[in-house]
DRENFI-43460 format. One record per residue (C-alpha): residue number from 1; z, x, y. Coordinates in pm, 1 decimal, decimal comma. Each point is the difference from the previous one (the first is absolute). Layout:
REM residues N
+-----+----------+----------+----------+
:   i :        Z :        X :        Y :
+-----+----------+----------+----------+
: NUM :        Z :        X :        Y :
...
+-----+----------+----------+----------+
END
This chain:
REM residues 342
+-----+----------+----------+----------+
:   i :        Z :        X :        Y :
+-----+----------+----------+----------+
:   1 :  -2798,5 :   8264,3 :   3401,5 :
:   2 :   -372,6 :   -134,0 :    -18,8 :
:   3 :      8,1 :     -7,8 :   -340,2 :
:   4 :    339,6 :   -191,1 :    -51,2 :
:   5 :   -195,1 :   -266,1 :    217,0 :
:   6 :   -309,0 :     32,2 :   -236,7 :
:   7 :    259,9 :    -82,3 :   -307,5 :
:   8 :    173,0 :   -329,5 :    179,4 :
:   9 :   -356,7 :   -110,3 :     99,6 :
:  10 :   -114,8 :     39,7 :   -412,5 :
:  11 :    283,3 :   -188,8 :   -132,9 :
:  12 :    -52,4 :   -282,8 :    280,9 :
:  13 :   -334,3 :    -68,6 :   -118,3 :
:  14 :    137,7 :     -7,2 :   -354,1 :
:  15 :    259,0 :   -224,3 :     68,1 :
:  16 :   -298,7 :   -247,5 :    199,3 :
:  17 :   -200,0 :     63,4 :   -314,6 :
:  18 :    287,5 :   -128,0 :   -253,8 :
:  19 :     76,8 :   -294,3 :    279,1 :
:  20 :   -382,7 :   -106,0 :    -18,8 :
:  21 :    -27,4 :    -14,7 :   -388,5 :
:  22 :    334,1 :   -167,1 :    -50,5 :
:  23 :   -138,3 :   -286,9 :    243,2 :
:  24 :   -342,1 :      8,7 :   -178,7 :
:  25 :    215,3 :    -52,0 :   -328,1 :
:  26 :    174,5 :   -302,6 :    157,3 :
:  27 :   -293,1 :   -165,4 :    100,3 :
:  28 :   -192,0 :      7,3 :   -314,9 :
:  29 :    356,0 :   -151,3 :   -202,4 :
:  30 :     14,3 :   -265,6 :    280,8 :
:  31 :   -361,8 :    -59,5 :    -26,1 :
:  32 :     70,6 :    -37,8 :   -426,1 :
:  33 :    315,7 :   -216,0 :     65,9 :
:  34 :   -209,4 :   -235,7 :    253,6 :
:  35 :   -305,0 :    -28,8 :   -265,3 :
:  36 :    264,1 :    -97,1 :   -238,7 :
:  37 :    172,1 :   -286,6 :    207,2 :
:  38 :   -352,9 :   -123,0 :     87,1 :
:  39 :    -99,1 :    -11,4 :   -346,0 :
:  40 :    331,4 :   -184,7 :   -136,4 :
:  41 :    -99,8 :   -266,9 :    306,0 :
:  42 :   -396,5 :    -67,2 :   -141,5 :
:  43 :    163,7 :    -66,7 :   -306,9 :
:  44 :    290,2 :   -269,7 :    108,3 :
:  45 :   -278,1 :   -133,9 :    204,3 :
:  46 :   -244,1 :      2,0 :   -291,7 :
:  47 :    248,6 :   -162,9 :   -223,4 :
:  48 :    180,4 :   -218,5 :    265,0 :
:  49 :   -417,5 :   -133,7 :     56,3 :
:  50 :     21,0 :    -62,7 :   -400,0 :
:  51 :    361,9 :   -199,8 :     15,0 :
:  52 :   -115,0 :   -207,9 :    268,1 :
:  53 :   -404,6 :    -82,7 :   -190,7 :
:  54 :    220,3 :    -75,5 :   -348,8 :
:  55 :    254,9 :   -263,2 :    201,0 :
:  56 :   -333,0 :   -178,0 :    182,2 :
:  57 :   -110,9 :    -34,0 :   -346,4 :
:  58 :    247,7 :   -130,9 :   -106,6 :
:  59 :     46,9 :   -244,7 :    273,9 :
:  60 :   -377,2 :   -120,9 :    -43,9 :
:  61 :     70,0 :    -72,0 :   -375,7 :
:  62 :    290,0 :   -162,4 :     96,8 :
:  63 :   -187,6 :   -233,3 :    224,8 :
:  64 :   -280,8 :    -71,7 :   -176,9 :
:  65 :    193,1 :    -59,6 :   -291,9 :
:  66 :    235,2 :   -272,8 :    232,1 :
:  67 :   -346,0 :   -166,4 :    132,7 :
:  68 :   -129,7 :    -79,8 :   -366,9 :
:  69 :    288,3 :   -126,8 :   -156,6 :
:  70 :     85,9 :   -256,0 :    235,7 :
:  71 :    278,4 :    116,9 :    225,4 :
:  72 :    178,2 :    210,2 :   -327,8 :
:  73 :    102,5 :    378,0 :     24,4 :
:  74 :    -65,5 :    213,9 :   -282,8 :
:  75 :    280,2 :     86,7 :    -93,8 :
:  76 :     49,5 :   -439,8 :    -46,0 :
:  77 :   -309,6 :     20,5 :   -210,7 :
:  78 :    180,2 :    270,1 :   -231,1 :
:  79 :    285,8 :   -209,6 :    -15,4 :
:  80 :   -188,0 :   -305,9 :   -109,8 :
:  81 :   -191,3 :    197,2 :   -238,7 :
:  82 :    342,5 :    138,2 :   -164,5 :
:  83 :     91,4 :   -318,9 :     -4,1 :
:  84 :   -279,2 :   -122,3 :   -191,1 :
:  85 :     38,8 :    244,6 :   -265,4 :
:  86 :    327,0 :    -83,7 :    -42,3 :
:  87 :    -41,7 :   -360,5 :    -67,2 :
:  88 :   -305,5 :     78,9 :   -239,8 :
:  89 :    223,4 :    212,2 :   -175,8 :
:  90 :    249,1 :   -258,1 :    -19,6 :
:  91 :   -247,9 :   -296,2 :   -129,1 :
:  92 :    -91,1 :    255,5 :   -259,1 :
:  93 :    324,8 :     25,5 :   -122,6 :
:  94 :     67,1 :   -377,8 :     -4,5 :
:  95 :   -341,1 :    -59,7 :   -187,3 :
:  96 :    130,2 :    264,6 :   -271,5 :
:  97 :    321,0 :   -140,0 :    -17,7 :
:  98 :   -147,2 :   -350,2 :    -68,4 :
:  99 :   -243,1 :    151,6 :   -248,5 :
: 100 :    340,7 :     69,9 :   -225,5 :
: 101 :    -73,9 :    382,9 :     50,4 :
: 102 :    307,8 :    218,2 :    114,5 :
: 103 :   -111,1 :    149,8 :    349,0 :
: 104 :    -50,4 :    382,7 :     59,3 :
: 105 :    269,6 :    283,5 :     68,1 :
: 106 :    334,1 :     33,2 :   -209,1 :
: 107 :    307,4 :   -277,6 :     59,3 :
: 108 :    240,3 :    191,5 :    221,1 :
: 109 :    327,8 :     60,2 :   -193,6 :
: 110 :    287,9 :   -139,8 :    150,2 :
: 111 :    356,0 :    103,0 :   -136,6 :
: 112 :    270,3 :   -277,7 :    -56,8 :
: 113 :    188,2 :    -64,9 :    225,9 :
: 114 :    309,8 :    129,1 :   -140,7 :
: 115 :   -106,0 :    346,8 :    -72,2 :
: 116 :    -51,3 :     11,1 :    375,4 :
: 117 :    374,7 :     -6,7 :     82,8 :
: 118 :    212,2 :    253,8 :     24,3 :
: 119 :    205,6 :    139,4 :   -315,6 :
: 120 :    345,6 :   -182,7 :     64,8 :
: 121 :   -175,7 :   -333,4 :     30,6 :
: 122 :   -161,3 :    103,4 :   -336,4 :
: 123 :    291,5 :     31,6 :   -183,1 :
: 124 :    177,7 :   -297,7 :    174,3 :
: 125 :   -255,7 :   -233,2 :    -93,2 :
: 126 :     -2,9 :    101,5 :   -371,3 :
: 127 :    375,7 :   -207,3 :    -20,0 :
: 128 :   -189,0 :   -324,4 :    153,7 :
: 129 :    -96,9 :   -194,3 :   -317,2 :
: 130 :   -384,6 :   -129,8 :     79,0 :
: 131 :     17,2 :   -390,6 :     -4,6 :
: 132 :    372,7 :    -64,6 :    -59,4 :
: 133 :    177,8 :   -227,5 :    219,4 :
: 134 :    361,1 :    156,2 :     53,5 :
: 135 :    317,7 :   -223,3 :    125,7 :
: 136 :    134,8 :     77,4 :    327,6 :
: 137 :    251,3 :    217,1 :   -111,3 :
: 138 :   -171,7 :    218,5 :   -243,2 :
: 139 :   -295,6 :     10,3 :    259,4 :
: 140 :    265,9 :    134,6 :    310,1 :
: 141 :    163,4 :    249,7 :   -289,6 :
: 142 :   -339,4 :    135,1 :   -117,5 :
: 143 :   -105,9 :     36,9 :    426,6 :
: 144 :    264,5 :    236,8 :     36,3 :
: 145 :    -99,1 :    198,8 :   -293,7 :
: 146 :   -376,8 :      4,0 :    139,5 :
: 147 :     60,4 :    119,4 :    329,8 :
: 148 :   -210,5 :    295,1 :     49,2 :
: 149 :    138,6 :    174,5 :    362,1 :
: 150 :    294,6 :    178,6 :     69,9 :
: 151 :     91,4 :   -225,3 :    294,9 :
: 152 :    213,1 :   -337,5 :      4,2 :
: 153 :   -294,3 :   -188,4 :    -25,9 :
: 154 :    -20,6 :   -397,5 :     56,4 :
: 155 :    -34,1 :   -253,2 :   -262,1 :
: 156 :   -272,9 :   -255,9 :     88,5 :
: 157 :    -69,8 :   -352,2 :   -170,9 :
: 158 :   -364,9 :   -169,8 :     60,4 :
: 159 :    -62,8 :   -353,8 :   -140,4 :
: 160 :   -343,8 :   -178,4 :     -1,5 :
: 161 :     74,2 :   -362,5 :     99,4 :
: 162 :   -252,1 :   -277,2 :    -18,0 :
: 163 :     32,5 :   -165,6 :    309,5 :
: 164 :   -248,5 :     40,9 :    254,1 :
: 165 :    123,3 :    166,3 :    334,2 :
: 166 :   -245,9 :   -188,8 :    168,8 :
: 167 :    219,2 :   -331,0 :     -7,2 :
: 168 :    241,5 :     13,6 :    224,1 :
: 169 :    249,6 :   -199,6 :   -288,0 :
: 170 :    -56,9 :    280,1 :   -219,5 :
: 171 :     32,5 :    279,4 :    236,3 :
: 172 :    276,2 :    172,6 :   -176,9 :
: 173 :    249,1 :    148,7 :    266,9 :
: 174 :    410,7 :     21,4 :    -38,8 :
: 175 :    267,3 :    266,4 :     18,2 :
: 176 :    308,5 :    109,0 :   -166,1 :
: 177 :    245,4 :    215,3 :    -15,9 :
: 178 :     37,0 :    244,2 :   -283,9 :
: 179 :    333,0 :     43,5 :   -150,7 :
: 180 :    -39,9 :    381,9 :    -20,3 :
: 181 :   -186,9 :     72,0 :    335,4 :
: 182 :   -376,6 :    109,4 :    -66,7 :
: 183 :    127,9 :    372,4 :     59,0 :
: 184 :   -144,8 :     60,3 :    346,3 :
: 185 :    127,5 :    103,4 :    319,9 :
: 186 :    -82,5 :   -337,6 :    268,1 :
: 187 :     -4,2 :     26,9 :    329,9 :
: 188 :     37,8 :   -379,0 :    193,2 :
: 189 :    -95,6 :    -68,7 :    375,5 :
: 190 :    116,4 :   -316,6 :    171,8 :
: 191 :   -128,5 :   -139,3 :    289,2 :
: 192 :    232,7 :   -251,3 :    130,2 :
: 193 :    242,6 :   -105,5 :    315,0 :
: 194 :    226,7 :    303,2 :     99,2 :
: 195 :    287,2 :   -237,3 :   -159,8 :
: 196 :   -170,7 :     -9,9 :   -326,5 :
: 197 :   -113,3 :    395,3 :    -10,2 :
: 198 :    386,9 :     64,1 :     20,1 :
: 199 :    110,4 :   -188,4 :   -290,0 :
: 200 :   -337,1 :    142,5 :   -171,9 :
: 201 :     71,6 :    338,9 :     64,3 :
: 202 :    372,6 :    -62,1 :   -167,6 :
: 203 :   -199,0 :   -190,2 :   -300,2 :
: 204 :   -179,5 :    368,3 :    -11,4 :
: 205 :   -338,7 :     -1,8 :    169,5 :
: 206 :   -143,4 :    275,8 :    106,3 :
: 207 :   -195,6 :   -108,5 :    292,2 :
: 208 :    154,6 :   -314,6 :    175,8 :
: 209 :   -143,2 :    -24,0 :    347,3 :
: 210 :   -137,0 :   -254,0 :    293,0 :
: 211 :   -299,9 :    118,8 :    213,6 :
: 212 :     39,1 :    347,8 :    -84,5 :
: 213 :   -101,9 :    -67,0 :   -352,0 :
: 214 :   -365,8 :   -159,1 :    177,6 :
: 215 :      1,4 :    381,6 :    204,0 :
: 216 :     28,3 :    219,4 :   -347,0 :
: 217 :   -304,3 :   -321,1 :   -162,7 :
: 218 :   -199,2 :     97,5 :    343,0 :
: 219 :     10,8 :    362,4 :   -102,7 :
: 220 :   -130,2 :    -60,7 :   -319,6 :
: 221 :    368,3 :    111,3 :   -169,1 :
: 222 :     76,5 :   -137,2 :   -337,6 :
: 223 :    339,1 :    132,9 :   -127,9 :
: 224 :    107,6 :   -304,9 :   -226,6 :
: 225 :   -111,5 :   -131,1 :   -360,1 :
: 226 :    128,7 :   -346,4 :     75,9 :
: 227 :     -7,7 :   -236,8 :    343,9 :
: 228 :    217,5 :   -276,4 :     37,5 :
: 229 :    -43,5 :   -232,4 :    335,2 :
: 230 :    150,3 :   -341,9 :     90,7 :
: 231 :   -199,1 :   -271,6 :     29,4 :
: 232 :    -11,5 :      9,6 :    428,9 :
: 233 :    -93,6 :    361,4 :    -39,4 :
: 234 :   -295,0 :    -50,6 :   -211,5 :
: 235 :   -298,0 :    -77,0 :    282,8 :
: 236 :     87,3 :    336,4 :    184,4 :
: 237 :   -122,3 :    178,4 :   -350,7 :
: 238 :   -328,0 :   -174,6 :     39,9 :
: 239 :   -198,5 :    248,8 :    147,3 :
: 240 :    147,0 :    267,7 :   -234,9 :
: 241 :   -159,8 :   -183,4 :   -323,2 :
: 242 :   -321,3 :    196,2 :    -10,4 :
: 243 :    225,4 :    288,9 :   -122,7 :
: 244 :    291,9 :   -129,1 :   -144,8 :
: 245 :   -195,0 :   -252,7 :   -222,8 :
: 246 :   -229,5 :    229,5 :   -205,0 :
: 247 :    339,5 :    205,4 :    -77,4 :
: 248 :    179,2 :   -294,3 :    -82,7 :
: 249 :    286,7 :     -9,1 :    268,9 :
: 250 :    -13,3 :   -306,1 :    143,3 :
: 251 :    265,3 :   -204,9 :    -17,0 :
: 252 :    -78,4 :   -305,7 :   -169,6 :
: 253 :    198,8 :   -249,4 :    -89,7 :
: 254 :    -80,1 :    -55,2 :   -394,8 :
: 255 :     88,1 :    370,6 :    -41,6 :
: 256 :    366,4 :    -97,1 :    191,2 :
: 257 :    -87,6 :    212,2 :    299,6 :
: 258 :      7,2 :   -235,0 :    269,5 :
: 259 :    347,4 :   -185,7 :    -19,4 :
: 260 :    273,7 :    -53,3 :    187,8 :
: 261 :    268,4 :    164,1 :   -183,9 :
: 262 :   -107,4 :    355,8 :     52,1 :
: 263 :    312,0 :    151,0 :   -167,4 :
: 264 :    -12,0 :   -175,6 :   -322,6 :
: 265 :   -421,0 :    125,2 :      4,3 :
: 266 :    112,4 :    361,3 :     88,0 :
: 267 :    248,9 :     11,9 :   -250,0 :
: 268 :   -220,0 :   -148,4 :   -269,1 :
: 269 :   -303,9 :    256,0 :    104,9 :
: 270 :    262,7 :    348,1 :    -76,7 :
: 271 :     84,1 :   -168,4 :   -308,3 :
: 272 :   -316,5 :    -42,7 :   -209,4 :
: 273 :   -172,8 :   -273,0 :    185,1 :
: 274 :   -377,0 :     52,5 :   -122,5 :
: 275 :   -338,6 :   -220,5 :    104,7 :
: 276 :   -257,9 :    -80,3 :   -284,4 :
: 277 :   -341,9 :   -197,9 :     44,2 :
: 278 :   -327,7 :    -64,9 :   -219,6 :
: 279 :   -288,9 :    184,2 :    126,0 :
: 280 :   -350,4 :    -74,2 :     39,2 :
: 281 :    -26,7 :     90,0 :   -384,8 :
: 282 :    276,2 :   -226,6 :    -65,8 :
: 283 :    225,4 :    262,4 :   -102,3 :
: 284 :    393,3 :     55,7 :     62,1 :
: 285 :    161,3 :    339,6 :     84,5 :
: 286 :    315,6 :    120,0 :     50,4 :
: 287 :    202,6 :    301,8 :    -47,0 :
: 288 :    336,8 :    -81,1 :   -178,8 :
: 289 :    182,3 :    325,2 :     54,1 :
: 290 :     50,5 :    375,2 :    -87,5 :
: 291 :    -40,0 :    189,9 :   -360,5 :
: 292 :    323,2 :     96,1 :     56,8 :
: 293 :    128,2 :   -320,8 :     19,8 :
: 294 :     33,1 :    -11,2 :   -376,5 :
: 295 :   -136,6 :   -303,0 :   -241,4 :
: 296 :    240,7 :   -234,2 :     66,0 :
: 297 :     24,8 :     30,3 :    372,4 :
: 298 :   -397,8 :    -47,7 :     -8,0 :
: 299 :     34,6 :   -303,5 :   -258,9 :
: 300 :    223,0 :   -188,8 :    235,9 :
: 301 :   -225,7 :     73,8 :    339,0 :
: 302 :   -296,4 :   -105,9 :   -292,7 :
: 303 :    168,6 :   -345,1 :    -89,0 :
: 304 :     66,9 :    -45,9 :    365,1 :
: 305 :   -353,4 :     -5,1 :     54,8 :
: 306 :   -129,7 :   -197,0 :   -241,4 :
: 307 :    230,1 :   -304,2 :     62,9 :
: 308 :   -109,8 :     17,2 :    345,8 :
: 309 :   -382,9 :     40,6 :    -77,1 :
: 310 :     55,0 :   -319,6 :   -335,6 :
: 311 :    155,8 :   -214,1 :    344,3 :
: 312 :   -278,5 :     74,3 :    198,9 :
: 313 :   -249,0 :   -180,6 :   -287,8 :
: 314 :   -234,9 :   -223,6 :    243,8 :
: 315 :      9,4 :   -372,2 :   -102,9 :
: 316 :   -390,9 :    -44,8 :     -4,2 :
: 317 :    -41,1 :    324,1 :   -246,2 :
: 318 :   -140,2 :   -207,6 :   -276,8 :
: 319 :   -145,1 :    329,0 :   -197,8 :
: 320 :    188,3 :    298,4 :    -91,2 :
: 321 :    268,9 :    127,6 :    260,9 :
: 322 :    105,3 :    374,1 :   -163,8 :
: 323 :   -304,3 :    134,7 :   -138,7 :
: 324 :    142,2 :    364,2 :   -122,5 :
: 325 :    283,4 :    218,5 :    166,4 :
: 326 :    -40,0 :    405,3 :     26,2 :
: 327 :    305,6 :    204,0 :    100,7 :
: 328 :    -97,5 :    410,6 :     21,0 :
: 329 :    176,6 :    307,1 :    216,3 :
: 330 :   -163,0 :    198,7 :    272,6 :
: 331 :   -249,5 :    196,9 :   -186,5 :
: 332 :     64,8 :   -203,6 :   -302,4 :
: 333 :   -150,5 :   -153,7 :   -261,2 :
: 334 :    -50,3 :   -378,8 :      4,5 :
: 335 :    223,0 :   -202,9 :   -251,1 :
: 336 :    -94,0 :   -356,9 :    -76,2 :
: 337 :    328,6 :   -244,7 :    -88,2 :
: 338 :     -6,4 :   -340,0 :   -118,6 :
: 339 :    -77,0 :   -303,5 :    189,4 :
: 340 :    356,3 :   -110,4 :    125,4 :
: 341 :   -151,3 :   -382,9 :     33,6 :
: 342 :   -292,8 :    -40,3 :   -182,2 :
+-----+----------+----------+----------+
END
């Protein structure tokens, strides 16, 4: 019996000796671990210290550098000085110029313009004689030929007048109607007397309404290509200009948009009517209908045209009125045509 209680009282004071060493071992790793953090700190603090020298350095220079040059920044002063160099560069280029010397560095190569179209354009312009003047007809045959896309593409005609836009006599404006339609879908508004929208409607608007027209303009809704109004009706569009201007749906009354027979207008708008005008270049456009329209569908809507734009000759024009007409396709090349008056 004594000795079973000499055994338990050994291994006790083992088991104290094994708890004492493993707490000696933990002291000396958290002893390491807290040298370690307070090492990693001196040095953030050391190099923080550094950061903080190197920006007051910095903001010195930049002050000094302000209080000599008069108010300026240093980064200014750069600027100026790049700016110097560049004009010095530039006078020395000038002064070799003048000398009759070519100038340094190699004349960047610039392709024609031509062989920077696509292939079908390529091959479409190859059937365009350069410099020959075709007749209408021959012109709207060969367009047909030279149209490059797989859609029905438009056929446009652009002639350089010599009037001067600027005059308000020679402000070339009209419209017709093309025999053949121009080929696209037109959707026509009217904004008229519930009386007039009815018979409107019947003449085949789309949109023939009273106030509830000004509710879909407050909204910002534009679901028409054409706007017809009565005369009575035109000061309530007023305040809608500064949108409907710019896109060229005001009514106006040159253009046959603000009249008091509203059928006959709707009807003549589904049928073909079209609006041209000289630009600020004083150049016509106009699209005179589809490729599929064939050449002598196109040659009447052409002829059509023409008489209209030969009536629309300003009496004070004392130079040149047609100066050279253009027809091409979408995509197209350009093909030049005889003058018709000249």
């Amino acid at each position: 019996m004594w000795e079973s209680f000499a055994r338990n009282d050994h291994g006790k004071e083992i088991m104290a000796e094994d708890k004492g060493q493993k707490i000696e071992e933990i002291k000396d790793e958290v002893t390491e671990k807290v040298a370690e953090v307070k090492e990693q700190i001196e040095e953030k603090v050391v190099q923080a210290k550094a950061d903080l020298e190197q920006k007051i350095a910095e903001v010195k220079e930049d002050v000094e550098t302000f209080a000599k040059s008069g108010k300026k920044s240093k980064k200014h002063i750069e600027e100026v000085k790049a700016e110097e160099e560049r004009q010095a560069r530039k006078a020395e280029r000038a002064a070799v110029e003048a000398a009759g010397e070519k100038p340094k560095g190699a004349k960047p190569v610039t392709r024609p313009k031509i062989e920077r179209r696509g292939k079908k354009y390529q091959e479409a312009h190859k059937l365009v004689e350069k410099g020959k003047l075709y007749t209408l007809k021959d012109a709207l045959d060969l367009a047909l030929k030279t149209s490059p896309v797989k859609f029905d593409a438009s056929l446009e005609a652009h002639v350089r007048l010599g009037v001067d836009p600027r005059q308000a006599d020679q402000n070339i404006r009209a419209t017709i109607v093309l025999p053949n339609g121009n080929g696209k879908t037109v959707r026509v508004a009217v904004f008229a007397p519930l009386d007039v929208c009815k018979a409107a409607k019947a003449a085949g608007a789309d949109i023939a309404e009273d106030e509830e027209f000004l509710k879909q303009l407050d909204k910002g809704e534009i679901n028409f290509d054409v706007l017809i109004s009565t005369p009575q009706y035109m000061p309530k569009l007023g305040k809608y200009a500064r949108f409907l201007v710019p896109k060229v749906l005001m009514p106006n009354p040159k253009a046959g948009t603000v009249t008091m027979d509203v059928e006959k207008a709707v009807k003549e708008s589904k049928a073909g009517k079209v609006e041209y005008r000289v630009d600020k270049q004083s150049i016509v456009h106009i699209g005179l209908g589809k490729v599929s329209f064939g050449a002598d569908k196109l040659l009447e809507n052409a002829n059509t045209f023409f008489d209209s734009l030969k009536a629309q000759k300003p009496a004070s024009l004392k130079g040149t009125y047609v100066k050279s007409v253009f027809i091409t396709t979408t995509m197209g090349p350009s093909i030049e045509i005889e003058n018709l008056y000249n």
